[in-house]
Structures are given as C-alpha cells and as structure tokens.
VEXDREN-2710 file (C-alpha; in Angstrom, 1 decimal):
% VEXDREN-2710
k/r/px/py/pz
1/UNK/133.0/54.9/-217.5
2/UNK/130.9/51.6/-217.3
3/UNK/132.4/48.5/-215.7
4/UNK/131.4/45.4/-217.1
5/UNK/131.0/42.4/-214.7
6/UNK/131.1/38.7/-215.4
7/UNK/127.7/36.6/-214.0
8/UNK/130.9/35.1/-211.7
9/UNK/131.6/38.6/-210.7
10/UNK/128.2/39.5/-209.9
11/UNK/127.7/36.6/-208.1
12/UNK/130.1/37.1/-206.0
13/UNK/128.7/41.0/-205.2
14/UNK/125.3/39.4/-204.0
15/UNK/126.3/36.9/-201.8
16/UNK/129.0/39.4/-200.1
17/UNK/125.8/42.0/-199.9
18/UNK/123.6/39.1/-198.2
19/UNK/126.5/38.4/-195.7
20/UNK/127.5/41.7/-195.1
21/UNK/124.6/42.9/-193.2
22/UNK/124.3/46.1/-195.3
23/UNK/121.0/47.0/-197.1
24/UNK/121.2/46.5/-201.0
25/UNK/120.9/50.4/-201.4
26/UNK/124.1/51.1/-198.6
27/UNK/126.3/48.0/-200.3
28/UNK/125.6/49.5/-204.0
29/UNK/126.5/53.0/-203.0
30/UNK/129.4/51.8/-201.3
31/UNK/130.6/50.1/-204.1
32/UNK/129.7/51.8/-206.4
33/UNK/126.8/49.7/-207.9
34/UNK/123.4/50.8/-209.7
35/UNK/120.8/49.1/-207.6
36/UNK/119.2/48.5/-211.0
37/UNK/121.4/46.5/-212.0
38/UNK/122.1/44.3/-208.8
39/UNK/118.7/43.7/-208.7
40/UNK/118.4/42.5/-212.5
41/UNK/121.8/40.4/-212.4
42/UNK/120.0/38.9/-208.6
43/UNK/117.1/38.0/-210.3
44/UNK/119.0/36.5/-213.5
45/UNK/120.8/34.5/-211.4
46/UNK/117.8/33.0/-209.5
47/UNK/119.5/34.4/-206.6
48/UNK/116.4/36.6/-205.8
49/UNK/114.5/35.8/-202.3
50/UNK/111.0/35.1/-202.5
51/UNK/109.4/36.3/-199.0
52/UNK/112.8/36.4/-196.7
53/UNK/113.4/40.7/-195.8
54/UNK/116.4/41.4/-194.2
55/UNK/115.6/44.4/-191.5
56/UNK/118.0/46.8/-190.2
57/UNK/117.1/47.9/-186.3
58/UNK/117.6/51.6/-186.1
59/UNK/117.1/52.1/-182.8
60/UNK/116.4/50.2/-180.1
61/UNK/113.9/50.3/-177.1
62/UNK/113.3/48.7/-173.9
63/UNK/109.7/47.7/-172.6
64/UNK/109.3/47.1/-169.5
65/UNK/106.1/45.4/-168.5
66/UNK/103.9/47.6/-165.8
67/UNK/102.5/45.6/-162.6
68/UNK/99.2/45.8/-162.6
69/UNK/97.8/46.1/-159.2
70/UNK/94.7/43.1/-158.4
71/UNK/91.5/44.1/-157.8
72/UNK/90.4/43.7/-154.5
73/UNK/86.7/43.0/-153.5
74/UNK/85.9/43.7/-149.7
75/UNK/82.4/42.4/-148.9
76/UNK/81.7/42.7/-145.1
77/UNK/84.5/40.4/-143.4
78/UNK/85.6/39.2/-147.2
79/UNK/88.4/40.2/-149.2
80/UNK/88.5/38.8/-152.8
81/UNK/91.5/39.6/-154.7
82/UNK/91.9/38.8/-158.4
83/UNK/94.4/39.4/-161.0
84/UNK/94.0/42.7/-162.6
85/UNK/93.9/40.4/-165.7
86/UNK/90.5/39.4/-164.9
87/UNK/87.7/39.4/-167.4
88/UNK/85.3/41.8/-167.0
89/UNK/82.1/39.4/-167.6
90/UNK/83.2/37.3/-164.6
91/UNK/84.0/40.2/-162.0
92/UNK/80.4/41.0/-163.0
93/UNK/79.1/37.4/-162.2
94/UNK/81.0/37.8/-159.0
95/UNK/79.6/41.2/-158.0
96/UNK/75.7/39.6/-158.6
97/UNK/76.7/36.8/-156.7
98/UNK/78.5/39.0/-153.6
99/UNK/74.9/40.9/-154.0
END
C-alpha cells in the first residue's frame, strides 16, 4: 500500500535523517522509505546539499608516529648529528665539504 506524505511531512523526514546521524539509505530502510523518493522530495524542497557529504567512520585506527633515529656523521674527532628529516641534497653538500 502507498503512503502519501505532505511536503510538511517530508520535510520533517529530511531534517530528522540530517540530524539523526544515519545514512539516507539506513534512515529510509528503517522507515520504510524509497530512497527515490527522499531524494526527489529533498531536491523539491531545495533541501538538497551542494558539496557537504556526511561520512560514517567504520572503523577506527590509531597511528602512531615512528621515531626516526638522526643521522650521525663521525669525521675523525667530529660527530654531526642531524634530524633523520634531513634533505638529502644538503647531507650531500655536507659529505663534499667533510671531504
């Protein structure tokens, strides 16, 4: 049986979709929407986002930064130590000066 909704009706469905931190797909099959639909009856009603997507984190990670050792130059008597960080063209420049 088709249920027909009033533009009040529908939008009240978006806005409780937008806050209810459900994807468009999970709040229509809940209630028993065709996505079609909600997206037509969005988009008649100007309620449509331009370039705002709402993401849904699946799973989460945690990154840990690794500490990089420095690089130590030992020249004779010398010790240089630089962050591992350092660009290659100037630990270069270094080693032809240390030469």
């Amino acid at each position: 049986m088709k249920i027909s909704r009033n533009q009040t009706q529908w939008q009240t469905l978006i806005q409780n979709q937008q806050t209810s931190g459900l994807t468009v797909s999970d709040y229509c099959q809940q209630h028993h929407l065709p996505t079609s639909s909600f997206y037509a009856f969005k988009k008649k009603l100007g309620l449509a986002s331009s370039s705002f997507v709402r993401a849904k984190v699946t799973q989460q990670i945690e990154f840990i930064e690794e500490q990089q050792q420095p690089i130590t130059l030992s020249v004779g008597k010398a010790n240089v130590s630089l962050p591992a960080t350092t660009p290659a063209t100037y630990l270069a420049q270094i080693l032809r000066e240390l030469n």
